[in-house]
C-alpha positions as CSV (number, residue, x, y, z in Angstrom):
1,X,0.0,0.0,0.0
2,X,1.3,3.5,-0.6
3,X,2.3,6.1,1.8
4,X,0.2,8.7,1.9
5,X,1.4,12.0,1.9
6,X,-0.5,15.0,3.4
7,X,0.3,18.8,3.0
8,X,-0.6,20.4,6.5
9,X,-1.1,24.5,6.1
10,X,-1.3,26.2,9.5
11,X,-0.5,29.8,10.5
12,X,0.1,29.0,13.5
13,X,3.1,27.1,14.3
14,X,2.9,25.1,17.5
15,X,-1.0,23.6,16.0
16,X,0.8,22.8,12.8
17,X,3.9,21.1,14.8
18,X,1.3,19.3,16.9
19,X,-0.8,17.9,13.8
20,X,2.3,17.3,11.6
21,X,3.5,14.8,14.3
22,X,-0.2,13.3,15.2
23,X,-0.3,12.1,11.7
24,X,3.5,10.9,11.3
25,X,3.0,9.1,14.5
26,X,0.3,7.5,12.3
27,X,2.7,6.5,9.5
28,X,2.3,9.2,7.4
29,X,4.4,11.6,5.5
30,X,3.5,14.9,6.3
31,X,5.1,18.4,4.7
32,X,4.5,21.6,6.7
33,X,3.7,25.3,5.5
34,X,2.4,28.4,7.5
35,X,0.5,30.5,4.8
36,X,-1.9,29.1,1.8
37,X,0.5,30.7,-1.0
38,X,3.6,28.6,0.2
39,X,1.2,25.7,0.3
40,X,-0.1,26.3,-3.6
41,X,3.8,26.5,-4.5
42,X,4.6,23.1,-2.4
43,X,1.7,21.5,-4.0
44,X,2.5,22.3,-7.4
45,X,6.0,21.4,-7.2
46,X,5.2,17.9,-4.9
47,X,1.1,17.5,-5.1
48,X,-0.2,15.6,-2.1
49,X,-2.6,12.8,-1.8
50,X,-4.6,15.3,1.6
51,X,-4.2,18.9,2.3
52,X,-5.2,19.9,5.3
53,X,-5.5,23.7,5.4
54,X,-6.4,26.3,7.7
55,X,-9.2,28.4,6.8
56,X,-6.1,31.9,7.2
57,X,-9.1,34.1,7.2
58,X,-7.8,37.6,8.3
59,X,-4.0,37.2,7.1
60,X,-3.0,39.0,4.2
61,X,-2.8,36.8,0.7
62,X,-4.4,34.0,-0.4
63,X,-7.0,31.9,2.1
64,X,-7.5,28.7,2.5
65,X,-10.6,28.2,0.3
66,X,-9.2,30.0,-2.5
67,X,-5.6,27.8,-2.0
68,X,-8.5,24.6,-1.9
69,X,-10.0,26.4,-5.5
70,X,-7.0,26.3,-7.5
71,X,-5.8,23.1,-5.8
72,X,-9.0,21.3,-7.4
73,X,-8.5,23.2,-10.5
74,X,-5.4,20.9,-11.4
75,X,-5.6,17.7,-9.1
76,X,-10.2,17.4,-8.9
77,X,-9.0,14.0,-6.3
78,X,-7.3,15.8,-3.9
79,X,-9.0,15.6,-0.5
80,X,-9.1,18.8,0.8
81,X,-9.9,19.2,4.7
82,X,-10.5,22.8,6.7
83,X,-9.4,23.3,9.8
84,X,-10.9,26.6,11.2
85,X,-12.3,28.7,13.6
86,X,-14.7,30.5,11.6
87,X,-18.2,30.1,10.3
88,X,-17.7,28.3,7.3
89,X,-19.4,24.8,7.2
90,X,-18.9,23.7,3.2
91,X,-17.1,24.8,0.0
92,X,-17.4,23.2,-3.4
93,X,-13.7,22.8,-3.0
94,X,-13.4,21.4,0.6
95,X,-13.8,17.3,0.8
96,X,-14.7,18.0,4.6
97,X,-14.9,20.7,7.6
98,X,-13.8,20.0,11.1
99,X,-13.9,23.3,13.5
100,X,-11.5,24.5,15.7
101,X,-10.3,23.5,18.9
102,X,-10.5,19.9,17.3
103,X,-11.5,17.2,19.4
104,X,-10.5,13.7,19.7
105,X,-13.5,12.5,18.0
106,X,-12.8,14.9,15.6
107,X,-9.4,13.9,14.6
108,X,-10.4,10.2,14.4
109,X,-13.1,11.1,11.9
110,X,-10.4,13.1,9.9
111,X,-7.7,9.4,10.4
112,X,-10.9,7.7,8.8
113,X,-11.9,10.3,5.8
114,X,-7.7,9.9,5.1
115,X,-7.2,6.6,5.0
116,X,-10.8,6.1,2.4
117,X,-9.6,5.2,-1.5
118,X,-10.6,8.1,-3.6
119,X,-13.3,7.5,-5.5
């Protein structure tokens, strides 16, 4: 089976640290950016199989749902999971939602959505 490999976005650097070593802990390779812009360039140059983004609502640049937009436009299979503390509950370019602080139960619901084949 192949190793998956999941591009985490988070502004903020001790939640990305924490997540990035959650999931490698889970035998995943995971690659680590803090704003949506460095994400696009990382996926473009090494696309992931899951990115897992923070909404960066508020920061200057790009957001999260217009880094999901443009990531669909070239790879329509990538999941694409958002992580955030505002009121956004869907996107036609978000595979799922999960709202911050994120729970336990929460996180093994976002282990189960990763580990599903595409379809």
């Amino acid at each position: 089976m192949k190793q998956l490999t999941i591009l985490v976005i988070e502004e903020h650097a001790d939640q990305g640290i924490t997540m990035k070593r959650l999931l490698e802990r889970r035998g995943y390779t995971v690659i680590l950016v803090v704003t949506a812009e460095t994400g696009f360039d990382e996926f473009t140059k090494n696309p992931s199989d899951v990115v897992i983004t923070d909404s960066n609502k508020g920061t200057p640049g790009m957001d999260g749902e217009e880094m999901a937009e443009k990531i669909k436009q070239i790879s329509p299979t990538t999941k694409i999971v958002m992580l955030t503390g505002w009121d956004i509950d869907s996107s036609p370019f978000l595979n799922m939602v999960l709202h911050k602080p994120i729970s336990t139960d929460q996180f093994e619901k976002l282990l189960g959505f990763i580990a599903q084949p595409n379809s």
